[in-house]
C-alpha positions in Angstrom: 18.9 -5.9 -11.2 17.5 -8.8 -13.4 13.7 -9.6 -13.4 12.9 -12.8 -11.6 11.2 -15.5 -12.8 10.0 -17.1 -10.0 7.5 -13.9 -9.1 4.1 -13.8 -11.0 2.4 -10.9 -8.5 3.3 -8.6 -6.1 0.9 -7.3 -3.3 1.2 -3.2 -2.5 0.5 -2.2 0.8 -1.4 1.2 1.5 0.4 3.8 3.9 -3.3 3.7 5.6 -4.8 6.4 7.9 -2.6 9.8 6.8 -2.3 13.2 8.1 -5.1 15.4 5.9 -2.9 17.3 2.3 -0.2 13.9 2.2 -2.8 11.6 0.9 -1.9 13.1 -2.6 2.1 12.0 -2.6 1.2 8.4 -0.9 -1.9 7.7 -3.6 0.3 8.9 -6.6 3.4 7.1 -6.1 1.1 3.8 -4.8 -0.3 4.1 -9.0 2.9 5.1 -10.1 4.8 1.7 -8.8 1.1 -0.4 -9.6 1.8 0.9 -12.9 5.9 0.1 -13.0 4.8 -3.0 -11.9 2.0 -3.9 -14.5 4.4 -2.6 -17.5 6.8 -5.0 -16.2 4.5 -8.1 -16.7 3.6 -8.7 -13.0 -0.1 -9.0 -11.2 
């Protein structure tokens, strides 16, 4: 899929209030795609 140009930042939203031992999977892959995203170029 081809990067558009028309998007300068993108807004992540939480999973908010989780059940207690899947906090781990939802943080990590939230700093995982905030850190696809930043390597990309995008805010």
């Amino acid at each position: 899929m081809p990067k558009r140009s028309d998007i300068k930042s993108i807004l992540i939203v939480g999973a908010g209030p989780i059940v207690i031992g899947q906090a781990c999977e939802f943080d990590y892959s939230g700093t995982q795609a905030c850190k696809a995203l930043k390597n990309e170029g995008y805010k």
